[in-house]
N, C-alpha and C positions, 0 to 999 in steps of 0.2 A: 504493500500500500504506500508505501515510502517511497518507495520506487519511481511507482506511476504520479504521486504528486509529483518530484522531484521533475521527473520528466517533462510534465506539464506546464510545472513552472520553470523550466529553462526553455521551453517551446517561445510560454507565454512573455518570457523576456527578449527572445530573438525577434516574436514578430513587433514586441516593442521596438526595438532597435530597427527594424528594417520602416517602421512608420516614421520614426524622429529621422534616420537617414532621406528618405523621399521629402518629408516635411521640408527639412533643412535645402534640399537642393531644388525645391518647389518656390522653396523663400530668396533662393540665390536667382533660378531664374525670374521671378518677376522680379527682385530687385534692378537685375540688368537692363528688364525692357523698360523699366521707371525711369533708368536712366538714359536709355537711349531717346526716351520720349522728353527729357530734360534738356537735350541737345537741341531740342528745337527744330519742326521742321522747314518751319516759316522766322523770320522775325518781326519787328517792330517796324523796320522800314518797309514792309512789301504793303502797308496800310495806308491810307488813303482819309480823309473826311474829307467830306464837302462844307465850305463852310458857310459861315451866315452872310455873306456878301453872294454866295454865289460861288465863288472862288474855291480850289480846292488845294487842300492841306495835305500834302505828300507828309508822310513821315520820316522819306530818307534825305528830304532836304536839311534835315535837323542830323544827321548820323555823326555828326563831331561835337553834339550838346547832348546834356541828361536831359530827358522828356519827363514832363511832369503829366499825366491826363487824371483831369477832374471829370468827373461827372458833376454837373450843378446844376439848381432852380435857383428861382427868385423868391417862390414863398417859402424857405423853406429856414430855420430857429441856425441853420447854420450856414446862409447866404451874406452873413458881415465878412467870409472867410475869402470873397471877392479880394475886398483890400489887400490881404497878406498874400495872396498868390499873385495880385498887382505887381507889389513891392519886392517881393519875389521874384519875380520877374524880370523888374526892372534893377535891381541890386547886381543878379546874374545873369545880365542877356546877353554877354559874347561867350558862356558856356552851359547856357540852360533858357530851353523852353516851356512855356505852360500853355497846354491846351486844355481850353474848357469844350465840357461836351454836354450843353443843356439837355435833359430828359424831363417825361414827366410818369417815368416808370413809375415814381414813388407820389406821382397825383400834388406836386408843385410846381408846377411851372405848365401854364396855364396857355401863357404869351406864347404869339408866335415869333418866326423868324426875327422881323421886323423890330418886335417891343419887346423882345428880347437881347437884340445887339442896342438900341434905345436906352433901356434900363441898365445896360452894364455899361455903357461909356458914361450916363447922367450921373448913377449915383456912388458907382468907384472908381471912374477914370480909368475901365480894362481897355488896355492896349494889345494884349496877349492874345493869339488865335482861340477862334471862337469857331467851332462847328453847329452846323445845322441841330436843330430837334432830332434825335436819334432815342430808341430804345437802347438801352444798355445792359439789362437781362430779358432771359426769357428767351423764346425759338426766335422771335424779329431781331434779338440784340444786336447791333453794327458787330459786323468780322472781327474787326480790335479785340472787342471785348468777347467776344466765343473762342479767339486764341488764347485772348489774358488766361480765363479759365482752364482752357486746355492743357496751357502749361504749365501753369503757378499753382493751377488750384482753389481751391475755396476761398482762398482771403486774396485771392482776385475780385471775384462778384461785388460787387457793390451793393452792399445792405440797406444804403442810404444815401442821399447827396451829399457830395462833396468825401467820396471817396477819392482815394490818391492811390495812382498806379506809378510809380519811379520805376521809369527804362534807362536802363545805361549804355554806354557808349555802346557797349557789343550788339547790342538792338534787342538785348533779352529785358526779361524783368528783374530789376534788382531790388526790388520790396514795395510793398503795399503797405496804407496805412487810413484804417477807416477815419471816418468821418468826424469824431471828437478830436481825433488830433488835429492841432493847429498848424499851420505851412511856417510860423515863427517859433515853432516849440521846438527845442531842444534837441529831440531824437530826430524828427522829419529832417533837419539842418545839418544834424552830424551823419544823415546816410548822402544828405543832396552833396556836400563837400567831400564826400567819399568818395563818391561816383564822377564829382569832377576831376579829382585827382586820377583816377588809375585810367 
């Protein structure tokens, strides 16, 4: 009787060991296709908006500055954050741009085209490219933003206006930072001077 446990239980340890070996190289190969998909198939310059003038916003004409893309409204508790990506803007405009990308995914931004490039020259003096009304999730979202997710992931998607996507020089994504964060706060500014540098 000794025996046959014995036996059993060395059966029952082997096919342990043959599940944690499969396990482990099941975890090796999806880690490698994670990363081959982190390589990027597209990047940041093969995008495009259109913007509020009409005019269109190449993003490889920016490929020697950190890209900032906002998603913004006008009614929305975090639309004073205009100013700081202003100044922003204009602090760092021979190595950084800021594109805003008005939506009204989140049911703020109301105004069209028109009173909406209107409302952002009137009341924060934005000088910084400005694209059309665009969804930003969802099946409609502009291209930009189904790569963002594709590649970065979850704290791509924008939860709310005035998410921040930072693209760096290489045209990938070099961090996200939702919408409490400020464009003058501390961390935002210690990755933007990051990304300027290398």
């Amino acid at each position: 009787e000794k025996i046959v446990y014995f036996y059993l239980l060395k059966h029952f340890i082997k096919q342990l060991n043959d599940m944690i070996k499969k396990l482990i190289f099941t975890i090796m190969i999806f880690s490698f296709f994670s990363n081959l998909s982190a390589n990027y198939h597209k990047l940041a310059y093969d995008f495009n908006f259109k913007g509020l003038d009409g005019n269109q916003i190449n993003l490889k004409d920016y490929n020697n500055k950190v890209i900032v893309v906002v998603n913004v409204a006008s009614r929305c508790g975090y639309t004073p954050q205009y100013s700081d990506l202003q100044k922003l803007y204009k602090e760092y405009k021979n190595e950084l741009v800021v594109i805003g990308v008005p939506t009204n995914n989140f049911k703020q931004e109301p105004k069209n085209n028109a009173e909406i490039k209107k409302f952002c020259e009137t009341n924060f003096g934005v000088t910084f490219p400005m694209s059309e009304k665009v969804d930003v999730i969802g099946s409609n979202a502009h291209p930009f933003f189904k790569w963002a997710k594709k590649n970065y992931g979850i704290s791509a998607i924008p939860k709310w206006n005035f998410h921040k996507i930072i693209i760096g020089k290489d045209g990938k994504i070099a961090d996200t930072f939702a919408s409490f964060t400020k464009p003058n706060s501390k961390k935002f500014l210690n990755v933007i001077k990051k990304e300027i540098k290398s």
